[in-house]
C-alpha positions in Angstrom: -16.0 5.8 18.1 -17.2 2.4 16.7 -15.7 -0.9 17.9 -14.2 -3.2 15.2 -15.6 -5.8 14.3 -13.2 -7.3 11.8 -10.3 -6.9 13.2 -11.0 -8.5 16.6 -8.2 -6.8 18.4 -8.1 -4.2 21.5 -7.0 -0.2 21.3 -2.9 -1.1 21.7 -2.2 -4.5 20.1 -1.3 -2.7 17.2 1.7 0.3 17.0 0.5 3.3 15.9 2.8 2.7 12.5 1.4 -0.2 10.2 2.2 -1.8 7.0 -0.6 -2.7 5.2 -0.2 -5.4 2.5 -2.9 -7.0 0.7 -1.4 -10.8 0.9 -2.3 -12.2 4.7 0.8 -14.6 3.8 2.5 -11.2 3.2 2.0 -10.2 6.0 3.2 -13.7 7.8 6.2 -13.4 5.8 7.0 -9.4 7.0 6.4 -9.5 10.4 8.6 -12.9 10.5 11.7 -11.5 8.5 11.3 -7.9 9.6 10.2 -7.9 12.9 11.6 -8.6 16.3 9.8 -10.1 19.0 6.6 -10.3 16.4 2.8 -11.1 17.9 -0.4 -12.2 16.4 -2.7 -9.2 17.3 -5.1 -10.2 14.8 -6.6 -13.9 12.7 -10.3 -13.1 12.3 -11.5 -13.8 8.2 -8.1 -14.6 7.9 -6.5 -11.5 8.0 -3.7 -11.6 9.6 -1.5 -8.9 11.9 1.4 -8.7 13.9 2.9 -6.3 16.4 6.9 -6.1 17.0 9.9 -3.9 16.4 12.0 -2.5 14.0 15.0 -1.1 14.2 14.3 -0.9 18.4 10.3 1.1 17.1 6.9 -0.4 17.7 5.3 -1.1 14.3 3.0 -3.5 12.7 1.9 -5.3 9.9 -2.2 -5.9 8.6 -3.6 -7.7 5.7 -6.0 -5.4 3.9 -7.2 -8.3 1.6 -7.8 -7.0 -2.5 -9.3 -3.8 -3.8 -10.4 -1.1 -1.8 -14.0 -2.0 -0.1 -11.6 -4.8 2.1 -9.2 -2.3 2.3 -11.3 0.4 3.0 -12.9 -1.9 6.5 -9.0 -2.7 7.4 -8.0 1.3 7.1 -11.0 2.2 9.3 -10.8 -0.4 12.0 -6.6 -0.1 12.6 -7.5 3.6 12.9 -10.6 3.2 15.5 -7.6 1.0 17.2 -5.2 3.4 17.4 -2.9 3.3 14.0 -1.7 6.9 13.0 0.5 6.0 10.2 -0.5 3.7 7.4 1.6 3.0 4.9 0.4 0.1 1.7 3.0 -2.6 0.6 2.3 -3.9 -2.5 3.0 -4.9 -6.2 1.7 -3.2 -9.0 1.6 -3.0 -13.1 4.0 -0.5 -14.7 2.4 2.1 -17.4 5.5 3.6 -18.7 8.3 1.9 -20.3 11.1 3.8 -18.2 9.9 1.1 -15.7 11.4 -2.4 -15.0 10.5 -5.4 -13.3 10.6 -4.7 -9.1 11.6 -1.1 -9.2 10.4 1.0 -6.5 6.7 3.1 -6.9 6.6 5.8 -4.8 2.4 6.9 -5.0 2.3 10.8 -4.6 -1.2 10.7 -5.8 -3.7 7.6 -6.9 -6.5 8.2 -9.3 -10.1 6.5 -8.3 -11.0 4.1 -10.7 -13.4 2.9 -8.5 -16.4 4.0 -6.5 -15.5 3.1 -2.9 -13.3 6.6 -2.5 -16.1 8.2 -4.1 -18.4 7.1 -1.9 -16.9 8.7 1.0 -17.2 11.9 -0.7 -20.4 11.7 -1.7 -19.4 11.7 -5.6 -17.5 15.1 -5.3 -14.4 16.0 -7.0 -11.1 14.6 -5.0 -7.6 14.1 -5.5 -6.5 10.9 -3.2 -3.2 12.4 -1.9 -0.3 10.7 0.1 1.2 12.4 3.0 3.9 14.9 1.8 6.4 13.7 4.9 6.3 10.0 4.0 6.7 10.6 0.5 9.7 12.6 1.2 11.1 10.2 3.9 10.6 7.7 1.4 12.4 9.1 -1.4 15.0 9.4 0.8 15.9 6.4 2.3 15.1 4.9 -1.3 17.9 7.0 -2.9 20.2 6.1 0.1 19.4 2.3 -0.5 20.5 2.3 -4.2 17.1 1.6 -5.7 15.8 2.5 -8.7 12.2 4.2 -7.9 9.2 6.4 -9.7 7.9 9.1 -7.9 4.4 10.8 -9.3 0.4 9.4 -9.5 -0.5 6.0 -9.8 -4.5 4.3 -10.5 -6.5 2.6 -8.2 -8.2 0.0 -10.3 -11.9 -1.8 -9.1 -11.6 -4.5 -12.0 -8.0 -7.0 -12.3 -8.6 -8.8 -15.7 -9.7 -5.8 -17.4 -11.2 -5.9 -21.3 -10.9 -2.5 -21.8 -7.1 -2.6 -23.6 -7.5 1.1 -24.3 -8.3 2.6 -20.4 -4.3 1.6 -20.0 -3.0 3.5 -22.4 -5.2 6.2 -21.8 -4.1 6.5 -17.9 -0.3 6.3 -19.1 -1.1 9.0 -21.5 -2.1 11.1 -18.4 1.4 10.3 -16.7 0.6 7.7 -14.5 3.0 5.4 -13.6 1.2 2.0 -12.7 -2.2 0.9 -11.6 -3.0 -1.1 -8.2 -6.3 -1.6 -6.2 -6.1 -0.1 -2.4 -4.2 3.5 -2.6 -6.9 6.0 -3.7 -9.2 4.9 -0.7 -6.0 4.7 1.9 -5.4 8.3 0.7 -8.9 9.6 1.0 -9.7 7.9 4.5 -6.4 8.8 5.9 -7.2 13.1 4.8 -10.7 12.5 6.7 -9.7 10.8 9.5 -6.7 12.8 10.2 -4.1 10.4 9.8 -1.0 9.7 7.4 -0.5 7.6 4.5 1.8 6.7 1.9 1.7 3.7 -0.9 4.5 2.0 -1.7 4.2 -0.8 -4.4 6.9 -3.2 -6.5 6.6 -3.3 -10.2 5.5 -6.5 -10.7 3.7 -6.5 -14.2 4.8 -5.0 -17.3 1.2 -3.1 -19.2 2.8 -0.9 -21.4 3.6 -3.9 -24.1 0.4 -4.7 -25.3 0.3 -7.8 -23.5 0.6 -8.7 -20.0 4.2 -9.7 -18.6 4.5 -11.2 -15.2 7.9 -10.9 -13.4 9.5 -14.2 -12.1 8.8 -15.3 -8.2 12.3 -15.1 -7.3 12.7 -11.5 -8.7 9.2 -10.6 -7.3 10.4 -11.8 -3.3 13.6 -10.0 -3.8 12.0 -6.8 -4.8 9.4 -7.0 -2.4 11.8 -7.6 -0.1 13.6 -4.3 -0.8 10.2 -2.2 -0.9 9.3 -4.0 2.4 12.6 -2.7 4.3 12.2 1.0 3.0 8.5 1.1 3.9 9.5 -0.1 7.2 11.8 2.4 7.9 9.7 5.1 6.4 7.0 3.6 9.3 9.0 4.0 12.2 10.8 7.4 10.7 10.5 10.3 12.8 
């Protein structure tokens, strides 16, 4: 198996369970609320990851950076270290109008709207799946917290300010629920490495309006905060 070369860490520093936000601040901030007894495993580029506990399990917490090439060099190194359970942690932009500001997204599915999950099937048809048993765990301990979530397919987007003010509607035509940038390449490394994944993302952006709504920073930490504590637990579930 390679060595990693990015993340500059040794086969144990990190738990075979890892959160994976995008935000290396994120990932600061998680491992220093949510963790016990939290380590820097990891600073190289700037990407930072910790190793702790929750809830008395070994887990840990990596910045992926944004979109899915970065992610896709994270995903590949924490597994060539030893990481058997990846799960995303991050915001994303609500298609349907059911949706509100910080609600749960539970990703069964992500869509490729960009070529790096195409590339590692060498342009053949694919279907970027989660792992059935963290998508169930984490419907679960959503629905026992209280929170309102959206279960069902989501888009992986290559392009942030996008001109194209009709590709939106037509992906919430087609049911999904909210666009990001990482899942769809998470999904497909994790079926050809032989590993699990799940993506779990706060609404953060309202698309359906016609215009672009951003929620407030205070809302945005508290549900972020409440998506960070399920994934956690999903993590270090059983």
């Amino acid at each position: 198996m390679p060595t990693p070369i990015h993340l500059r860490a040794e086969p144990g520093d990190y738990a075979p369970a890892v959160l994976c936000p995008g935000d290396p601040r994120r990932a600061e901030y998680i491992a220093k609320t949510f963790f016990d007894a939290a380590e820097l495993v990891n600073e190289e580029r700037g990407m930072l990851g910790y190793t702790g506990t929750f809830e008395g399990r070994p887990i840990s917490v990596q910045a992926t950076g944004m979109g899915c090439p970065s992610a896709a060099i994270v995903y590949e190194e924490l597994i060539m270290l030893g990481a058997e359970r990846l799960i995303r942690v991050g915001t994303c932009g609500a298609l349907q109008p059911s949706m509100r500001m910080a609600d749960v997204v539970i990703a069964l599915s992500s869509t490729a709207q960009d070529r790096t999950a195409s590339s590692y099937v060498a342009d053949e048809p694919h279907a970027p799946t989660a792992s059935w048993s963290l998508v169930e765990s984490a419907v679960g301990a959503t629905r026992d917290a209280g929170l309102p979530f959206h279960v069902g397919p989501i888009v992986s987007s290559d392009v942030f300010y996008n001109r194209d003010g009709t590709r939106l509607t037509r992906w919430a035509d087609r049911g999904n629920l909210a666009v990001e940038m990482e899942a769809s390449v998470l999904y497909t490394i994790a079926a050809l490495r032989k590993v699990s994944a799940l993506a779990i993302c706060a609404v953060s952006d309202y698309l359906y309006t016609g215009s672009f709504e951003r929620i407030s920073d205070d809302e945005l930490r508290e549900g972020v905060d409440r998506m960070t504590a399920i994934a956690a637990r999903v993590a270090v579930s059983p």
